[in-house]
Backbone as ProteinMPNN parsed JSONL, in Angstrom:
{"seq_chain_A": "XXXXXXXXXXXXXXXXXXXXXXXXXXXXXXXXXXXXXXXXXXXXXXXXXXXXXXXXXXXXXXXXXXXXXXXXXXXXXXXXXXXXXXXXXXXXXXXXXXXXXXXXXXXXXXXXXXXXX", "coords_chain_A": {"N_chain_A": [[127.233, 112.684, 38.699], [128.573, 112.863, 36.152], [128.058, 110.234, 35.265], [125.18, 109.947, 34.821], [125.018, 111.54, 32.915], [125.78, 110.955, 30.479], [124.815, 108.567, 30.447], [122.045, 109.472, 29.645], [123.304, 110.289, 27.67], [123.436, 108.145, 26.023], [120.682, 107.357, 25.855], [119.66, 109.209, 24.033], [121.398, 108.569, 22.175], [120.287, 105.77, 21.744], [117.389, 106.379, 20.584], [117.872, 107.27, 18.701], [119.052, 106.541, 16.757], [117.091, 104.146, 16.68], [115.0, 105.621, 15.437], [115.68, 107.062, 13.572], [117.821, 105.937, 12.07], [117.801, 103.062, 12.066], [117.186, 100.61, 10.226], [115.484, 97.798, 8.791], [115.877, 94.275, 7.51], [115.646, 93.952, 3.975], [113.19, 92.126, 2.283], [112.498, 90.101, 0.087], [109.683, 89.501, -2.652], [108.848, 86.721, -3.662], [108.224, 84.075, -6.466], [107.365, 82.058, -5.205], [105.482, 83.292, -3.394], [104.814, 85.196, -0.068], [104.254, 85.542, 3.543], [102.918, 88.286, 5.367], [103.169, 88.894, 8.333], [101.178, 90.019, 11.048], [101.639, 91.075, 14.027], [102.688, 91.349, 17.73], [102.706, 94.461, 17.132], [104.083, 94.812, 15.024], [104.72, 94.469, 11.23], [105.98, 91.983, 9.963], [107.861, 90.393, 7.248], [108.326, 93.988, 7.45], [109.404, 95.155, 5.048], [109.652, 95.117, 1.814], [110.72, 94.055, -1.258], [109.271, 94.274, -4.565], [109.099, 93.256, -7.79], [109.085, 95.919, -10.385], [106.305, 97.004, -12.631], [104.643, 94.959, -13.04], [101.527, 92.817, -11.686], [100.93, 91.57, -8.411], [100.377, 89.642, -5.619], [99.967, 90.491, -2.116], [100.07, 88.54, 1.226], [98.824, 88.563, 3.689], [98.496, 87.833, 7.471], [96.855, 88.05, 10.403], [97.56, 88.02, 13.771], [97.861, 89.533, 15.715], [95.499, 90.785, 18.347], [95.088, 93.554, 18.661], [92.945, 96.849, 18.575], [94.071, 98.459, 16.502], [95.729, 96.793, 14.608], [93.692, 96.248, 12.847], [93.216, 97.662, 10.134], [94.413, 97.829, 7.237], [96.264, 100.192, 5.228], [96.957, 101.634, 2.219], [98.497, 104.512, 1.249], [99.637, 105.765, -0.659], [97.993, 104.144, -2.944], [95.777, 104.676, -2.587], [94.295, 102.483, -0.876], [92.524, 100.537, 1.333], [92.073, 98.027, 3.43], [90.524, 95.364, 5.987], [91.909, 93.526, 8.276], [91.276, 89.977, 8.811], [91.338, 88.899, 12.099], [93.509, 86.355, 13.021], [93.312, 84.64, 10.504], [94.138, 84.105, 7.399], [94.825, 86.811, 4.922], [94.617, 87.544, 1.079], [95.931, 90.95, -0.705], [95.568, 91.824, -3.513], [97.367, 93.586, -5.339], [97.573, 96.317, -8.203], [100.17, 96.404, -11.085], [103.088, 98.183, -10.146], [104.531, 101.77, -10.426], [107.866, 102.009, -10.507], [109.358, 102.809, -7.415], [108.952, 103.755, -3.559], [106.357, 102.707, -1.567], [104.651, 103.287, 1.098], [103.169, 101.424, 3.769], [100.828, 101.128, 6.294], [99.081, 100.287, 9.693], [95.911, 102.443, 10.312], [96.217, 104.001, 12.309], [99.321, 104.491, 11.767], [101.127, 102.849, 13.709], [101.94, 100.628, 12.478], [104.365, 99.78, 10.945], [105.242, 99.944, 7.539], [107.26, 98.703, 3.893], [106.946, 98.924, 0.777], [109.268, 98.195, -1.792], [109.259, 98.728, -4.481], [111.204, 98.012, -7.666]], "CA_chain_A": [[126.644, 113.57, 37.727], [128.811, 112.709, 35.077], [127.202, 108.992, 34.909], [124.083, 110.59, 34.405], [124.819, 112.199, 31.483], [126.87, 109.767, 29.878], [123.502, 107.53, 30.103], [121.148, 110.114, 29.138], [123.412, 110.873, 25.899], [123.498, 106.708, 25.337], [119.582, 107.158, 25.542], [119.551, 109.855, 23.21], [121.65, 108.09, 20.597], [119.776, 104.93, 20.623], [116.342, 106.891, 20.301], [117.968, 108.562, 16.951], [119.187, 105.129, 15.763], [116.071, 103.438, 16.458], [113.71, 106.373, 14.591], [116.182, 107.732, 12.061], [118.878, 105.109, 11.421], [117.738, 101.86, 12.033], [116.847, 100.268, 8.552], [114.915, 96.07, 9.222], [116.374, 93.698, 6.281], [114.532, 93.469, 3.08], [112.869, 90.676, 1.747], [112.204, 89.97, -1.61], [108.725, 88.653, -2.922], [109.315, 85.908, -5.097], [106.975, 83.399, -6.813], [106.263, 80.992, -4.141], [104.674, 84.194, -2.049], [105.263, 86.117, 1.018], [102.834, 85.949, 4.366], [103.83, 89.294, 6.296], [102.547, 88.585, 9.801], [100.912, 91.411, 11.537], [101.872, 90.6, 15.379], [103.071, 92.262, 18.37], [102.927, 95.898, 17.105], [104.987, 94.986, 13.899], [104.733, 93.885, 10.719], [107.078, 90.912, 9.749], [109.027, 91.269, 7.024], [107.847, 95.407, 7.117], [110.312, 96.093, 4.01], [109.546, 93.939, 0.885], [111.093, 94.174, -2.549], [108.485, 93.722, -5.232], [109.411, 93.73, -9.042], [108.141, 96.884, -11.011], [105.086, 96.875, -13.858], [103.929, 93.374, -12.534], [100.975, 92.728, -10.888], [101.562, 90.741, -7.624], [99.425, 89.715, -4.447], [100.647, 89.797, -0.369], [99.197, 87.566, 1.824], [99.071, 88.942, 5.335], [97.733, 86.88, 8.613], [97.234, 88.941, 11.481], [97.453, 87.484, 15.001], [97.388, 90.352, 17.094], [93.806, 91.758, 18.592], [94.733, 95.418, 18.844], [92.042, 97.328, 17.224], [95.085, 99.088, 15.632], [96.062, 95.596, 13.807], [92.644, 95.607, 12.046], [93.502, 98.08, 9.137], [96.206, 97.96, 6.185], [96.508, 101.642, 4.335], [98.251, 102.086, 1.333], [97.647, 105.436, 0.908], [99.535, 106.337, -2.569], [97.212, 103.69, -3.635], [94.663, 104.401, -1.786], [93.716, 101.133, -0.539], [92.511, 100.527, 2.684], [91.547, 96.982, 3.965], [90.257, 94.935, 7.366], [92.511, 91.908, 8.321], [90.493, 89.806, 10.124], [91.764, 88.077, 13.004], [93.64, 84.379, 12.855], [93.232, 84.285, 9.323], [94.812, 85.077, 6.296], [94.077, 87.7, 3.613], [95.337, 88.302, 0.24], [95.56, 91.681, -1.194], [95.781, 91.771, -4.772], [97.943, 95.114, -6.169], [98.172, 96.487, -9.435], [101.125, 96.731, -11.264], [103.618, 99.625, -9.904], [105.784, 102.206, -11.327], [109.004, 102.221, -9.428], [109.523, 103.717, -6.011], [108.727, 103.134, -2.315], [105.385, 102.865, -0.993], [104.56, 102.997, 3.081], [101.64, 100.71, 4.431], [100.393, 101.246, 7.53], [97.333, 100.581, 10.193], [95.193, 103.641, 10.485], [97.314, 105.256, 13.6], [100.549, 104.511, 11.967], [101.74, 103.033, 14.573], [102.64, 99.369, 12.259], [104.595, 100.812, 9.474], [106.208, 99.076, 6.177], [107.507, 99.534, 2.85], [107.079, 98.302, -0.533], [110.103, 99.078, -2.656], [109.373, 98.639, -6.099], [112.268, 98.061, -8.251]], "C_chain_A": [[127.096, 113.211, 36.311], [128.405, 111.266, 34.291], [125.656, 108.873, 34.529], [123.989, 110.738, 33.216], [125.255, 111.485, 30.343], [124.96, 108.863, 29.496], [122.343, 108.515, 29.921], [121.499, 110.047, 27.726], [123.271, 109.178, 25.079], [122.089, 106.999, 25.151], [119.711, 108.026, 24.519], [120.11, 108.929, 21.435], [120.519, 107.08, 20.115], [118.229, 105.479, 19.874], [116.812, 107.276, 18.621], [118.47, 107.238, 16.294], [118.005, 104.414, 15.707], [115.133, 104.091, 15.598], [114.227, 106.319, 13.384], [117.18, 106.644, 11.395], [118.404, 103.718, 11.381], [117.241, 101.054, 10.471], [116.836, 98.52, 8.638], [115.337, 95.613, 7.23], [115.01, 93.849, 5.153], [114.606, 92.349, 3.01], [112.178, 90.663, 0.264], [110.871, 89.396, -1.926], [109.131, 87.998, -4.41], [107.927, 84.681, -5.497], [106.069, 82.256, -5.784], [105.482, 82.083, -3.096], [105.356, 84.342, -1.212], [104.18, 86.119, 2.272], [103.353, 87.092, 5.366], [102.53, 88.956, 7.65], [102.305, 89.79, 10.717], [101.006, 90.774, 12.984], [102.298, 90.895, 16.288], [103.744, 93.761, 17.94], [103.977, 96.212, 15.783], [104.193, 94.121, 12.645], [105.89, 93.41, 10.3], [107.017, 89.934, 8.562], [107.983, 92.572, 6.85], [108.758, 96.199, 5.681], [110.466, 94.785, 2.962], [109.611, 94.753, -0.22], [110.263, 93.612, -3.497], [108.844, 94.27, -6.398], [108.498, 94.743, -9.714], [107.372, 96.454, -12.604], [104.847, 95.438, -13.79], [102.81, 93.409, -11.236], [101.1, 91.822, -9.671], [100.451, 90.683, -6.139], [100.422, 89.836, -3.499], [99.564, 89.551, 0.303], [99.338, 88.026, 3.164], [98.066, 87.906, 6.431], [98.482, 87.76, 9.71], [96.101, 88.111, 12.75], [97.376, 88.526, 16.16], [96.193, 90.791, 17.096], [93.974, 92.829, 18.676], [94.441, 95.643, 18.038], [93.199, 97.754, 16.111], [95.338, 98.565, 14.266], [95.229, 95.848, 12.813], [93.139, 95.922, 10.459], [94.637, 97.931, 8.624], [95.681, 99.335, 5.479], [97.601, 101.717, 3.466], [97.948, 102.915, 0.724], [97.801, 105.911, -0.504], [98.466, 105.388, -3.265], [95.922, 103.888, -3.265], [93.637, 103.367, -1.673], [93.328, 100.813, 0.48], [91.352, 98.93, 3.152], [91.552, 96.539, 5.522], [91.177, 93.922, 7.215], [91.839, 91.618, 9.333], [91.737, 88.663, 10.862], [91.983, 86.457, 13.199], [93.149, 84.228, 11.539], [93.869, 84.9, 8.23], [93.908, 85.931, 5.078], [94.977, 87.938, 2.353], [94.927, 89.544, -0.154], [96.291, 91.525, -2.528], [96.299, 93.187, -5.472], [98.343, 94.703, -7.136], [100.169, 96.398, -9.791], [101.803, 98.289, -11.324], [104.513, 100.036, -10.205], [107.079, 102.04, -10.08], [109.078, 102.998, -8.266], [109.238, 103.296, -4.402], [106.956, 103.776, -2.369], [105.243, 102.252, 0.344], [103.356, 102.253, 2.441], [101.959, 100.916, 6.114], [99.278, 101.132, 8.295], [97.337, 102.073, 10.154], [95.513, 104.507, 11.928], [98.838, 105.214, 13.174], [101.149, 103.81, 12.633], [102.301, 101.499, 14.339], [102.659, 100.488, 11.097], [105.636, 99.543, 8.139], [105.934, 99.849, 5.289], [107.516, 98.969, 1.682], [108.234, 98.808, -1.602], [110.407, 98.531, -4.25], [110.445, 98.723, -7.211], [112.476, 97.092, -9.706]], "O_chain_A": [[126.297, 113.211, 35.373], [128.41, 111.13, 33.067], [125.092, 107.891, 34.044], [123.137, 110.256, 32.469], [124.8, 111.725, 29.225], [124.294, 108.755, 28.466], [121.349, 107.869, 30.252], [120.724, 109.864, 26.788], [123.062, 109.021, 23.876], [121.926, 106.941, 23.933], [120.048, 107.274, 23.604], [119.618, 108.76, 20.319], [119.93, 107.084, 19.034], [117.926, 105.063, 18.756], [116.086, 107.488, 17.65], [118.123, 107.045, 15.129], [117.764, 103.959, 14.588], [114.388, 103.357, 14.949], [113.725, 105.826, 12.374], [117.246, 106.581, 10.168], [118.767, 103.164, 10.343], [116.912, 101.978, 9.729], [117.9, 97.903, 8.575], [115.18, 96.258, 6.193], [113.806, 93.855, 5.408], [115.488, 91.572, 3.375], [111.375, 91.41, -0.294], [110.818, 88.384, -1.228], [109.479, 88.38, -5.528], [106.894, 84.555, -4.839], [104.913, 81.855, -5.653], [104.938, 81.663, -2.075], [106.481, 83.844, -1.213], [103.147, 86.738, 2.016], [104.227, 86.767, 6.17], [101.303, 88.86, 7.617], [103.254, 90.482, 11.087], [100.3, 89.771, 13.08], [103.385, 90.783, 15.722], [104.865, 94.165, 18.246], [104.515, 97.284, 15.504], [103.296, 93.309, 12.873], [106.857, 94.166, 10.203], [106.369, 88.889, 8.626], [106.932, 92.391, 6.235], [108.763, 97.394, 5.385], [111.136, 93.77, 3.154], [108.968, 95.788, -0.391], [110.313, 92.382, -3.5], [108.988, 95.491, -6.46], [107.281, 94.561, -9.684], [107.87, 95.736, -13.472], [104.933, 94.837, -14.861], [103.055, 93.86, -10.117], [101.642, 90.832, -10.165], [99.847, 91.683, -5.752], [101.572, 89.459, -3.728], [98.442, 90.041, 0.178], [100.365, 87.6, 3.692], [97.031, 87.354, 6.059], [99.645, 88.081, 9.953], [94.914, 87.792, 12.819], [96.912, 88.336, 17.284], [95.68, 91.198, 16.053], [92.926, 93.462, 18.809], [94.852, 95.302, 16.929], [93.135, 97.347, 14.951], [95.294, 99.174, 13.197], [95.749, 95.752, 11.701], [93.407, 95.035, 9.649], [95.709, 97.887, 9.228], [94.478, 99.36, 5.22], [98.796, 101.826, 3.741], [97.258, 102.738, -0.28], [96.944, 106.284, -1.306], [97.989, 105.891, -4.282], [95.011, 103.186, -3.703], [92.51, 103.329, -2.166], [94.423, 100.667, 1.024], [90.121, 98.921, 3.143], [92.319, 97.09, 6.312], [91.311, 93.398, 6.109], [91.635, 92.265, 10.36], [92.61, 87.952, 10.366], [91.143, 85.587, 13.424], [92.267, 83.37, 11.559], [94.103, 86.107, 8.171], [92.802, 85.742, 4.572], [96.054, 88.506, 2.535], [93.707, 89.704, -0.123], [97.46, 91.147, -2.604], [95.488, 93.812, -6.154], [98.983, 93.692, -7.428], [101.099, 96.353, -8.986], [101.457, 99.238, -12.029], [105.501, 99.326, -10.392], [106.89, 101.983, -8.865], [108.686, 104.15, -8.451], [109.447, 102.092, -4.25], [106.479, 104.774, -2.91], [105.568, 101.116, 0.691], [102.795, 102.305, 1.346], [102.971, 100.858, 6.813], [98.303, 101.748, 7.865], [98.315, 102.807, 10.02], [94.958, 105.524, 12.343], [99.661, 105.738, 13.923], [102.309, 103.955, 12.25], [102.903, 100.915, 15.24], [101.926, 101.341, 10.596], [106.454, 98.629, 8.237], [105.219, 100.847, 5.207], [108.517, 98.255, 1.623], [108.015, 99.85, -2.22], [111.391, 98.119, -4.864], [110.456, 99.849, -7.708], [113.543, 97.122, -10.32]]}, "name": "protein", "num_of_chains": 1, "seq": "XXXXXXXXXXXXXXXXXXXXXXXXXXXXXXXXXXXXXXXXXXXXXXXXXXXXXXXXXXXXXXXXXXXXXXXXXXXXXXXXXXXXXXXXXXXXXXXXXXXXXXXXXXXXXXXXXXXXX"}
């Protein structure tokens, strides 16, 4: 009984480290570009440092087929594009004031972060 619980409370933690604590490296966009790779259920890097009041493109290429994949949402901007499949896309964003902005497909369920600085 008590091995039970012991491995219930290990599941519990990592569930709360994986939602609430876990935090994927940044990456910086710098002048030679960035291609974030939309691909098994992630985007890769999902946490990119982009300098503030500069306009700047990202280049995404998305290899996975789940419908999910198709859309990018950036909703403070409200932007919402198709990536098509096996090919790359740039999106071209304005220049932004400081702060974080999510992207995400249209269920959420690929999530990133732009952190403007």
């Amino acid at each position: 009984m008590i091995g039970v619980n012991l491995v219930g409370l290990a599941l519990i933690a990592l569930i709360v480290w994986w939602f609430w604590l876990y935090r994927p490296p940044q990456t910086t966009l710098d002048e030679s570009g960035l291609v974030i790779r939309v691909e098994n259920g992630i985007y890769q890097p999902s946490h990119i440092k982009v300098p503030a009041n500069q306009p700047f493109s990202l280049q995404f290429l998305r290899t996975d087929a789940s419908p999910c994949s198709e859309m990018l949402l950036i909703p403070d901007l409200q932007l919402s594009e198709a990536l098509p499949l096996n090919k790359s896309k740039s999106i071209k964003l304005p220049a932004l004031a400081k702060g974080t902005y999510v992207f995400h497909c249209q269920m959420q369920m690929y999530r990133g972060q732009l952190v403007v600085e």
